[in-house]
C-alpha positions in Angstrom: 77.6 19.8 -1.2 74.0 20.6 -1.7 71.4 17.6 -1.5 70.2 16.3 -5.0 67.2 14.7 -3.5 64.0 17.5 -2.7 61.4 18.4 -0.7 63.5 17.4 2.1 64.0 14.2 0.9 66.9 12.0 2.4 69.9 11.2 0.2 71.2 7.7 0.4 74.4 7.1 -0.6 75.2 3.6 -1.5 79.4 1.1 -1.8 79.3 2.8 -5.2 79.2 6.1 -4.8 76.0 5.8 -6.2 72.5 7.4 -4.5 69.1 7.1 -3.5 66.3 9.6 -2.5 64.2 9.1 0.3 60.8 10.9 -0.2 59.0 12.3 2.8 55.1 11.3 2.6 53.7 12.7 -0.5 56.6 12.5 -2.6 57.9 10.5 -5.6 60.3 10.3 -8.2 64.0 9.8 -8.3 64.9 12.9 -6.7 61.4 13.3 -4.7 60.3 16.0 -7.3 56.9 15.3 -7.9 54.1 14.9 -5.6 52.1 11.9 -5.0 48.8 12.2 -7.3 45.1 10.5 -7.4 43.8 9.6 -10.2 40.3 11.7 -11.2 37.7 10.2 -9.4 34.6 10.2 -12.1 31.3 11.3 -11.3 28.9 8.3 -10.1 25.9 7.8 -12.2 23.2 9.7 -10.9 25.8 11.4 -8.7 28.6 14.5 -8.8 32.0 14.2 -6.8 32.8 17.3 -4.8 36.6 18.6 -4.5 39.1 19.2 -7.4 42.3 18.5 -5.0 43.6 15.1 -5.9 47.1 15.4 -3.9 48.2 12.5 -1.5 45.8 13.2 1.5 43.2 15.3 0.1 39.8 14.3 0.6 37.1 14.4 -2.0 33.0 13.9 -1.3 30.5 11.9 -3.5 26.6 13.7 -3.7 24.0 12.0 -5.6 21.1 13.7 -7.5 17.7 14.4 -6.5 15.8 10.9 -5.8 19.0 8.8 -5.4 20.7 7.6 -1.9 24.0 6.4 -2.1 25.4 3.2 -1.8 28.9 3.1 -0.3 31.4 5.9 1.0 30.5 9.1 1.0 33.8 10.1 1.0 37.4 9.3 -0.1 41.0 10.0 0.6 44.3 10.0 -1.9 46.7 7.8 -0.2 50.3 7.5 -0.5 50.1 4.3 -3.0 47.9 7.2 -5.5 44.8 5.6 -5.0 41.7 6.6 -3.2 41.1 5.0 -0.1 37.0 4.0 -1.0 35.6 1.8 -4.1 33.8 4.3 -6.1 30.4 4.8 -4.8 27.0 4.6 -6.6 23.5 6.2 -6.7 20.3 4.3 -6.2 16.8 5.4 -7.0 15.2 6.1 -3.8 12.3 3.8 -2.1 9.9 7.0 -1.8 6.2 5.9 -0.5 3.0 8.1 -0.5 0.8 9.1 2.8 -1.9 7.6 2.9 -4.8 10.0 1.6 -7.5 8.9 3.7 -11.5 8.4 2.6 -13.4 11.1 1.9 -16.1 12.0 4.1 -19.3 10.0 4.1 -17.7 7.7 1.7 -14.7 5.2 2.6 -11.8 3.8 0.0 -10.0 0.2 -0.9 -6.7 -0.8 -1.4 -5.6 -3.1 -4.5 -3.5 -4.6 -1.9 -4.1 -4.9 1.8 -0.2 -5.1 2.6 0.4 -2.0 0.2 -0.1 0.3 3.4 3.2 0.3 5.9 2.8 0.7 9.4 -0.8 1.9 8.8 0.3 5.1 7.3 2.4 4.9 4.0 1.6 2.9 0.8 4.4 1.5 -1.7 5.0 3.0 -5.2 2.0 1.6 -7.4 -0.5 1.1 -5.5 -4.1 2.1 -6.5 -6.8 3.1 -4.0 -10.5 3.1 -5.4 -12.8 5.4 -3.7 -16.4 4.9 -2.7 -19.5 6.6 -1.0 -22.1 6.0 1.1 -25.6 5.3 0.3 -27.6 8.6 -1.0 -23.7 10.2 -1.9 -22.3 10.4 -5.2 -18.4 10.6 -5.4 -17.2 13.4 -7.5 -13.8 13.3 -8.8 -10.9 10.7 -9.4 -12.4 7.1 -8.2 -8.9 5.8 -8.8 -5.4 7.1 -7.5 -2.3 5.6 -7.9 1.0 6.4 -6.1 3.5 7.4 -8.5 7.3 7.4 -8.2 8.1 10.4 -6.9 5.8 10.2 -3.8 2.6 12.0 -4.8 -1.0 10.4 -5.6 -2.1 11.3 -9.2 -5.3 13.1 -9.7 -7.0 14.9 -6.6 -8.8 13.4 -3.5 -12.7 13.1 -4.6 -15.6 14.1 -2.2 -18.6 12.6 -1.8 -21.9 15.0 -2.5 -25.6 14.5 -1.6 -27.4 13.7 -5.3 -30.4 11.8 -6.7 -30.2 9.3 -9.7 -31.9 11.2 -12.7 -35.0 9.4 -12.9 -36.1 7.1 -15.7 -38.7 8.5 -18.6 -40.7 7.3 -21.3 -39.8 8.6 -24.6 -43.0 10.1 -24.7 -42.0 12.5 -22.1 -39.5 15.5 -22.7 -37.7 16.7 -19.4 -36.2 20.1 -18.4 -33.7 20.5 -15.8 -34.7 24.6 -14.4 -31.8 26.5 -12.5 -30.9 25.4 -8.8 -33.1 27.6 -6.6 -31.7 27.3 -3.1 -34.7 28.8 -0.9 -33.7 31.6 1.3 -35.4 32.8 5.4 -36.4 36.2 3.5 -39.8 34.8 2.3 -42.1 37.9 2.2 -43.5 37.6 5.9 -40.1 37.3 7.1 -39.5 40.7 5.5 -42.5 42.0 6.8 -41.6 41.3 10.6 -38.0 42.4 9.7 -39.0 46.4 8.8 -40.2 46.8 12.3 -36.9 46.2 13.9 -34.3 48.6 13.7 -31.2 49.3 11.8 -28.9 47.9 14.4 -30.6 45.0 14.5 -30.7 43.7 11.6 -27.3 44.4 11.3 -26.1 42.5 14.2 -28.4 39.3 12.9 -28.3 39.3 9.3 -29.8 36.7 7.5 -27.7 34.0 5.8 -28.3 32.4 2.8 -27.2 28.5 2.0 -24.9 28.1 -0.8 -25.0 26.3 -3.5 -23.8 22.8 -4.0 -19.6 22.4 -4.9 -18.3 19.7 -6.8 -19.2 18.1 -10.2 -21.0 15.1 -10.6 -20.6 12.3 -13.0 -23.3 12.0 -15.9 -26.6 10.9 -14.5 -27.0 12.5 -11.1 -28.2 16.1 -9.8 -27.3 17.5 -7.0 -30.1 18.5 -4.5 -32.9 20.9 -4.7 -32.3 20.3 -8.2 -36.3 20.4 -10.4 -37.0 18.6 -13.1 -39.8 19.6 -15.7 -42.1 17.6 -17.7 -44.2 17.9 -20.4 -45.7 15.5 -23.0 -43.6 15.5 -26.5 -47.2 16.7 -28.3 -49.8 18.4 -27.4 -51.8 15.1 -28.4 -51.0 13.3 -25.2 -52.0 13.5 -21.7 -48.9 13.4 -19.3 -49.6 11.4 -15.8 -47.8 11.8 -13.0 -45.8 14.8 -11.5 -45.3 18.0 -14.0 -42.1 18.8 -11.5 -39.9 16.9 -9.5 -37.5 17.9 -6.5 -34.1 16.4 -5.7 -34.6 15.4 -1.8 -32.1 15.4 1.3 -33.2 11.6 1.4 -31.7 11.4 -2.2 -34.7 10.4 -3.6 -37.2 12.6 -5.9 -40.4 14.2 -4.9 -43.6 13.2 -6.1 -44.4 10.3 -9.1 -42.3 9.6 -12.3 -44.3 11.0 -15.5 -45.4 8.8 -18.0 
């Protein structure tokens, strides 16, 4: 007679005329009808399981979210018992660190901590760098950043800008800042000597123009080739000193403070 026992199972017969199956390797049950099955696995926290086969030897993977690692097996097999071969892995917030944004130029920067900075070249989540500039340079920007969490420095990188200190008045003195002015090589005798060449020329060496100072200052300063006007409050008072003043390379202003 046929075999009671499945899936190729063995049939034991025992002094009783009673029997017993025996399964082949991913088989259970009495009369080796069902197959050996895993539990489901569960998602890790921070993390997603890939594979929906839970069968005895199937193989499942464990992924973790954006900005986790994970911490144990990355993957796990059904075994014959019907239980996975690896604890159940979990997700850890990664240990991201930020490059180090350098000083800007003509200026220089500190560290909150001197051991924030790994191998010279990355510093650890939190740290705050303080920017400063040389003498005669004004920084414009963020003078703090601070490495956040997910690798990046807040704010922007600063740059340091050649500027004079607006000057200290009496209140008997009203001042007007006049429009940047940034003087240009076609003065009137420059023109002059210009006409006489030819097209070509001039179009081979044309003249170029500075531009104007970038970057905002903090209150307080001016950038250079800024001017400064003065005049008396009323007309009953006689002003001394310079009626205009110049922002210089040097950083300092032309002529005498008003009074």
């Amino acid at each position: 007679s046929s075999s009671p026992c499945l899936h190729d199972g063995t049939c034991l017969v025992d002094k009783i005329d009673d029997y017993k199956c025996a399964c082949l390797a991913g088989y259970t049950g009495n009369r080796c009808e069902s197959l050996v099955m895993c539990r489901t696995p569960g998602n890790p926290a921070h993390g997603f399981v890939e594979g929906d086969d839970f069968k005895y030897g199937s193989q499942v993977s464990f992924k973790c979210n954006a900005g986790y690692t994970l911490k144990g097996s990355q993957v796990a097999y059904c075994q014959l018992n019907g239980s996975w071969s690896a604890h159940h892995p979990g997700c850890v917030m990664e240990e991201r660190n930020c490059s180090d944004p350098g000083a800007p130029l003509n200026g220089y920067r500190k560290l909150m901590d001197d051991t924030a900075l790994i191998n010279g070249h990355y510093t650890k989540i939190g740290t705050v760098i303080t920017f400063f500039c040389n003498n005669t340079y004004t920084l414009s920007g963020n003078e703090k950043r601070t490495c956040k969490p997910n690798g990046e420095w807040s704010g922007k990188q600063p740059i340091c800008i050649k500027a004079c200190r607006e000057p200290k008045i009496s209140d008997l003195v009203r001042q007007k800042v006049l429009p940047i002015q940034v003087q240009s090589r076609e003065t009137p005798l420059h023109q002059l000597y210009s006409s006489t060449l030819n097209k070509q020329k001039l179009e081979a060496y044309p003249t170029k123009k500075p531009s104007l100072p970038f970057g905002e200052l903090p209150p307080g300063f001016h950038h250079l080739h800024t001017q400064l006007q003065y005049d008396c409050i009323s007309h009953f008072y006689h002003r001394l000193g310079s009626s205009r003043r110049t922002c210089l390379k040097t950083g300092k202003w032309s002529g005498r403070a008003p009074s």
